[in-house]
FIKOL-363073 format. One record per residue (C-alpha): residue number from 1; residue in one letter; chain; x, y, z. Coordinates in steps of 0.02 Angstrom, whole numbers, plus 50000, padded with zeros to 5 digits. Each point is the difference from the previous one (the first is absolute). Last residue first. Example, Ala and Ser with C-alpha at 12.3 -4.5 7.8 and 13.67 -1.06 7.14 Angstrom:
2
resi:resn:chain:x:y:z
2:S:A:50684:49947:50357
1:A:A:49931:49828:50033
This chain:
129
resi:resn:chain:x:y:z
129:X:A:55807:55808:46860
128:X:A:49888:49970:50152
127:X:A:49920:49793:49979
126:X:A:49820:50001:50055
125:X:A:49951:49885:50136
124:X:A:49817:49949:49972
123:X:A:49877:49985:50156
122:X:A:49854:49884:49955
121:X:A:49838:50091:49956
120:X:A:50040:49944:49811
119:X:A:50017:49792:50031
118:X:A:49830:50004:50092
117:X:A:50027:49996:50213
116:X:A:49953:49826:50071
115:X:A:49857:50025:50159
114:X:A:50052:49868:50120
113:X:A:49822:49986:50115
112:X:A:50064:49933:50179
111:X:A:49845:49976:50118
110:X:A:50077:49980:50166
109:X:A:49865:49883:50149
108:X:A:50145:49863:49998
107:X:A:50013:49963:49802
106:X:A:49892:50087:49865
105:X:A:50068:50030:49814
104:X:A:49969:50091:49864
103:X:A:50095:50014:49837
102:X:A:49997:50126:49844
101:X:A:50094:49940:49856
100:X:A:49875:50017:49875
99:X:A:49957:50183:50039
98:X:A:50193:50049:49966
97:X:A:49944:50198:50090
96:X:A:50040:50150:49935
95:X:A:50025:50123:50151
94:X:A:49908:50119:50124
93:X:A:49904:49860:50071
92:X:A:49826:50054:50081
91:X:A:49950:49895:50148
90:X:A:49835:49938:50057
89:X:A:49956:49923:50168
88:X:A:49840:49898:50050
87:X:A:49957:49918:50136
86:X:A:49851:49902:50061
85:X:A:49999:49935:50209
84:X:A:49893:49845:50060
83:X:A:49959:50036:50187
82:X:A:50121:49951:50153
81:X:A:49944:50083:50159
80:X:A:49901:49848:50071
79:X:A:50029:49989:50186
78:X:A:49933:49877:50131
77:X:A:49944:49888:49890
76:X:A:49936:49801:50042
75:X:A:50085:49896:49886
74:X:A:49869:49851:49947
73:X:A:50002:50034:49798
72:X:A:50164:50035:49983
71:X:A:50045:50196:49985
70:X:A:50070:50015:49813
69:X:A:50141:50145:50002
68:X:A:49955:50160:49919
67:X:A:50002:50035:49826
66:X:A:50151:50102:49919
65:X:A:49934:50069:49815
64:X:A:50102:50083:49847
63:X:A:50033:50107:49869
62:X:A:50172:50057:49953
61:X:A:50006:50144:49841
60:X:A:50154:50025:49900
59:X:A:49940:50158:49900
58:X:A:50103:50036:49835
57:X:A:49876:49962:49876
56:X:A:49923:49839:50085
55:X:A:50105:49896:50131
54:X:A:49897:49875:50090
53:X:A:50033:49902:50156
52:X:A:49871:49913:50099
51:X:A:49986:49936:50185
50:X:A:49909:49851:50073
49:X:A:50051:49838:49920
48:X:A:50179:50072:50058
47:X:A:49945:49983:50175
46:X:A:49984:50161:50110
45:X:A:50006:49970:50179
44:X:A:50172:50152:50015
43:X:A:49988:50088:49828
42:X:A:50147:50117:50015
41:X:A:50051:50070:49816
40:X:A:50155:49995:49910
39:X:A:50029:50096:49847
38:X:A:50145:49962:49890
37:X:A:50072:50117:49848
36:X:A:50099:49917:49893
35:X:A:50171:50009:49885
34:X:A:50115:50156:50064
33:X:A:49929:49978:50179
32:X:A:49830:50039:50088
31:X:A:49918:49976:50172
30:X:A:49822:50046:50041
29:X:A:49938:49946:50176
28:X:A:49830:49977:50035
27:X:A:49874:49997:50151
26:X:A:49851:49912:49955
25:X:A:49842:50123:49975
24:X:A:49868:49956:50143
23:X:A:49800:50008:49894
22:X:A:49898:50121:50117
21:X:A:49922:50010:50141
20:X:A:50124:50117:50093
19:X:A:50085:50102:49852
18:X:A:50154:49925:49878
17:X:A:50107:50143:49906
16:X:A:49931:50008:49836
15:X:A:50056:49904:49842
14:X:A:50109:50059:49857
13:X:A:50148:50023:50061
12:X:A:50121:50052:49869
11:X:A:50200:49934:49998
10:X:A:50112:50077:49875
9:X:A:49956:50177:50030
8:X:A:49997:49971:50179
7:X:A:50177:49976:50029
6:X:A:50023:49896:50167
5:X:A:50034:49841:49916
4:X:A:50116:49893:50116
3:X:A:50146:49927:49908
2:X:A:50050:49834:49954
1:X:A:50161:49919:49976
């Protein structure tokens, strides 16, 4: 089962809130268990030739670009709104991380980034005597 992180010791944004004219953060949710922690991030347009994901130290950090649809050559436009759009969002981890079982995945617009958590950031049960 997995919980909604809402304690932010564990969980450090590291980016600032988006501004008019400036590169759109995707919306995230961070959800966490005994075993992983999984971000998921909205990337509605994005392809997955078009969007990074690095972890370094303990930043996870998504990078990315949605361009706009192709007009054919003869359309006549009425209204262009769409323009290419750069993101970037950075996360701190509060917790060991397995870096070689890290995954990433991109289905339906959701970014899905499994994060493993290292043997010792696991939680231990500890036997009362």
């Amino acid at each position: 089962m997995f919980i909604r992180v809402a304690v932010p010791s564990f969980l450090e944004e590291l980016t600032d809130t988006p501004a008019f004219d400036t590169p759109a953060s995707p919306a995230v949710d961070v959800l966490e268990n005994g075993h992983d922690t999984v971000i998921v991030a909205e990337m509605p347009g994005v392809t997955k030739e078009n969007v990074s994901v690095t972890f370094e130290r303990d930043v996870l950090t998504i990078k990315g670009e949605r361009k706009p649809l192709e007009i054919p050559e003869k359309a006549r436009v009425l209204m262009h709104e769409q323009q290419t759009r750069t993101f970037v969002r950075s996360l701190r981890i509060g917790h060991d991380v397995d870096r070689t079982a890290i995954s990433a995945s991109l289905e339906n617009g959701m970014l899905r980034v499994v994060l493993p958590k290292a043997e010792v950031a696991k939680p231990r049960v500890i036997e009362v005597r």
